[in-house]
C-alpha positions in Angstrom: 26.3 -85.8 77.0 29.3 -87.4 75.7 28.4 -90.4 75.5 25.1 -89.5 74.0 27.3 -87.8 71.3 29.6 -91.0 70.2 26.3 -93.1 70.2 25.1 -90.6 67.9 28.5 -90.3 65.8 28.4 -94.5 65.5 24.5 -95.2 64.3 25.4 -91.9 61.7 28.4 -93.6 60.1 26.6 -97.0 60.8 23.3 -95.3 58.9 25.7 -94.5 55.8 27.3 -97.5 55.8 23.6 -99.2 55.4 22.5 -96.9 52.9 25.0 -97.9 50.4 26.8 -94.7 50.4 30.1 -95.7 49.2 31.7 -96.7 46.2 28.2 -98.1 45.1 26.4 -95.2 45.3 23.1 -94.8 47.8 20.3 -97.5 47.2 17.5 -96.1 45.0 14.2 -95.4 46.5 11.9 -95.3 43.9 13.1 -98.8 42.5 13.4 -100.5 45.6 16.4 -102.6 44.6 18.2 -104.0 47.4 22.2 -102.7 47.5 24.9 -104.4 49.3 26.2 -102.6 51.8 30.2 -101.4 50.8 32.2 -99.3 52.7 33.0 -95.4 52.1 35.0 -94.8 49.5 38.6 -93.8 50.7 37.2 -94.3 54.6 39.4 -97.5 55.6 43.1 -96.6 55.8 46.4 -99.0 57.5 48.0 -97.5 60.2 51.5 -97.6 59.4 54.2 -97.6 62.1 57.0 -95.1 61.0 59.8 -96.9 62.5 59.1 -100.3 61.1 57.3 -99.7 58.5 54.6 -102.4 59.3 50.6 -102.4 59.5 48.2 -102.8 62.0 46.0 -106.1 61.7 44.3 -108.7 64.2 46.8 -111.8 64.2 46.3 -114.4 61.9 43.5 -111.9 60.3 41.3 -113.5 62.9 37.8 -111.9 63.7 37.8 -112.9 67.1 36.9 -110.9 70.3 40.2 -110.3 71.9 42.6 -110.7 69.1 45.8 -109.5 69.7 47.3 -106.5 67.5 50.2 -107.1 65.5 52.4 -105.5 62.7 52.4 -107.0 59.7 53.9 -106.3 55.8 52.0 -103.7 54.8 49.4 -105.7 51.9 46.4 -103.2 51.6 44.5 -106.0 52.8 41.0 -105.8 54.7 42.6 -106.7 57.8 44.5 -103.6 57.6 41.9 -101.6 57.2 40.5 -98.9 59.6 38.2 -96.1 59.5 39.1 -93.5 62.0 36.0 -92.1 63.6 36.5 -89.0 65.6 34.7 -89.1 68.7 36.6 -85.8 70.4 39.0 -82.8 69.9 42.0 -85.5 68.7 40.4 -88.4 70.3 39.5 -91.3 67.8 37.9 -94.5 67.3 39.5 -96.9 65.3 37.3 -100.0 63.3 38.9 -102.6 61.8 37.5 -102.8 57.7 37.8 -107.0 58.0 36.3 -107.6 61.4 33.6 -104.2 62.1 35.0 -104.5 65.6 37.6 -102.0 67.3 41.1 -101.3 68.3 40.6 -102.1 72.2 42.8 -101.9 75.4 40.7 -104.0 77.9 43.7 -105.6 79.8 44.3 -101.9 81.8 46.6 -99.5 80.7 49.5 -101.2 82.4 53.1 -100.7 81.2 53.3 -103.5 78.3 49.2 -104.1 78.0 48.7 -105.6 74.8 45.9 -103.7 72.5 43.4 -106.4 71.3 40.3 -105.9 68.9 37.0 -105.7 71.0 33.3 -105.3 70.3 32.5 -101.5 69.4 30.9 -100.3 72.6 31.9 -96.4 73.2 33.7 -97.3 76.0 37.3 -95.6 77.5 39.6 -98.1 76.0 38.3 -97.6 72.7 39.7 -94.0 72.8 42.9 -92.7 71.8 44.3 -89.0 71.8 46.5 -88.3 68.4 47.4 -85.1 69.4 46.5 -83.8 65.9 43.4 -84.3 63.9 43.6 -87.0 61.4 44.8 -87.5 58.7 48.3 -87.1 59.4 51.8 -88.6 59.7 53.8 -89.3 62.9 50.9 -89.4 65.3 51.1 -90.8 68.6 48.1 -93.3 69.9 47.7 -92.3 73.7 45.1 -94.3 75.7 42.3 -92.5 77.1 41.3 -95.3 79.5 38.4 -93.4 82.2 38.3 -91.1 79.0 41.4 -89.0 80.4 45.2 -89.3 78.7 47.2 -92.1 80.8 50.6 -91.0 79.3 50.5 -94.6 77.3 50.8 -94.7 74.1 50.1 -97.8 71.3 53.9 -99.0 70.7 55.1 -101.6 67.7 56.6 -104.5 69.0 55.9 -108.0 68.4 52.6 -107.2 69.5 51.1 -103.9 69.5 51.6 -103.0 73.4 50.8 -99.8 75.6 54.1 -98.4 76.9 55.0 -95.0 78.6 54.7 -92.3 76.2 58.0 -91.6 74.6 57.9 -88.8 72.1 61.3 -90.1 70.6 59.7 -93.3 70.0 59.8 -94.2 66.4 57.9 -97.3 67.6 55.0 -95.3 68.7 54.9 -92.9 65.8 51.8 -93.9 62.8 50.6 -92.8 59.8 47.0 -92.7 60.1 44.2 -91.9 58.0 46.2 -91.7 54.8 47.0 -94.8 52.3 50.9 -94.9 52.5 
């Protein structure tokens, strides 16, 4: 049933993203014209460590499968970019606005796993816990790898890395969902 419901959740948001409903406005029917498809308005946002200050963004801005996760200089560039997609009670998806692919732990959840981008695919280690529902500021990013809480949470480094869950952790505190 879950599943069925985040496969559901991602041809919705996929749907509106085709429509044109966005900054554009939806593609009119009766005229036919074709629209380019833009994202929603206000849906990408950085994730902002609060420690360092630094963004989220695939290294090098690459679009590649496996790109590692690094924090950069904030720059309100696509590459910093995500669009949180709920998929639970605190449990989110998070899509990169540059690349249309998402933040992805597929090395395991081991102490020091580094979080990659990977292929959108509803899977486990896609899915994080924030504790809170988004937006919000000084949220933790616990993998849910075997969609349960592993006590690891994303940590700012010089790669974005899964470490134990420290709640004193500036490193491992983000802004989320909010453009800071």
């Amino acid at each position: 049933m879950r599943n069925g419901v985040r496969a559901l959740t991602g041809t919705l948001v996929a749907a509106l993203l085709l429509l044109g409903f966005g900054t554009a406005g939806p593609a009119t029917a009766a005229t036919g014209e074709p629209r380019s498809v833009t994202a929603l308005a206000n849906a990408f946002h950085p994730i902002k460590n609060v420690g360092t200050g630094k963004c989220l963004q695939p290294q090098g801005g690459s679009p590649a499968v496996r790109t590692l996760i690094v924090p950069e200089s904030c720059n309100g560039s696509a590459a910093q970019g995500w669009l949180e997609q709920r998929v639970g009670n605190h449990h989110y998806w998070f899509i990169n606005q540059g690349t249309g692919s998402c933040l992805d732990v597929d090395d395991g959840i081991g102490n020091g796993a580094p979080v990659r981008l990977g292929i959108c695919r509803a899977i486990s280690d896609q899915e994080f816990n924030t504790d809170v529902d988004l937006p919000g500021v000084s949220v933790v990013l616990e993998s849910r790898l075997d969609f349960r809480d592993n006590d690891v949470c994303v940590t700012s480094e010089d790669v974005a890395r899964l470490r134990a869950c420290n709640p004193l952790s500036p490193a491992q505190h983000w802004t989320i969902g909010l453009d800071v």
